[in-house]
DRENFIBA-646624 format. One line per 8 residues: number of its first residue (from 1); their letters; for each residue x, y negated, z negated of C-alpha. Coordinates in steps of 0.001 Angstrom, whole numbers, plus 500000, padded with zeros to 6 digits. Layout:
<selos>
NUM = a = X,Y,Z | ...
</selos>
This chain:
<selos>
1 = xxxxxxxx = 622240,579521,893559 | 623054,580082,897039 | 620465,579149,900282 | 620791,583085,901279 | 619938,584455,897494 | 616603,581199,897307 | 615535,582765,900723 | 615561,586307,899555
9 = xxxxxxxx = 613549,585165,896562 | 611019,583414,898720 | 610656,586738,900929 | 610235,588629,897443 | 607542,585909,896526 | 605772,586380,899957 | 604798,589702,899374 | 602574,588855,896294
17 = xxxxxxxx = 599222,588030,896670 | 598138,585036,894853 | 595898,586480,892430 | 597649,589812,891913 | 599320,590417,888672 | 602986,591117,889015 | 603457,592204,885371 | 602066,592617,882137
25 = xxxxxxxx = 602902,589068,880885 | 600171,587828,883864 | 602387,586546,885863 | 600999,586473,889363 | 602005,585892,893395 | 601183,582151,893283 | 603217,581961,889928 | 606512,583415,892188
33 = xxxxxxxx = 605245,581249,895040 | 605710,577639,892510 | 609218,579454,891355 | 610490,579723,895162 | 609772,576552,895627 | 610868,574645,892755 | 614116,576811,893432 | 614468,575638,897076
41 = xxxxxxxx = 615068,572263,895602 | 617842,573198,893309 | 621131,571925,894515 | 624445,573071,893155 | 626341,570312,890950 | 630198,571497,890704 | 632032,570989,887640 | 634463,568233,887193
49 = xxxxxxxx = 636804,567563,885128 | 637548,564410,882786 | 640864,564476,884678 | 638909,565121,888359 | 636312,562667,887341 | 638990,559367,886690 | 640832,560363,889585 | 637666,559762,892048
57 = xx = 637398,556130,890689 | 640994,555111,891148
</selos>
């Protein structure tokens, strides 16, 4: 997940209330507030491969 597509999602959250309900699961603003945040920590791991992987120890 890119920084520009974790920013939208923050903006999204931001909009919420805490205590309003954004569907009918009950699911609320501070609920998408904890999810922007925990995905602002998320950094990207790129695949290696086996071969990729042996070649950065040599």
């Amino acid at each position: 997940m890119d920084d520009e597509l974790k920013a939208r999602f923050r903006q999204f959250a931001e909009r919420w209330r805490d205590d309003e309900t954004v569907d009918d699961s009950g699911l609320t603003g501070r609920d998408l507030k904890v999810i922007a945040a925990r995905l602002e920590r998320l950094v990207a791991v790129r695949y290696a491969s086996l071969d990729e992987l042996a070649a950065m120890t040599k």
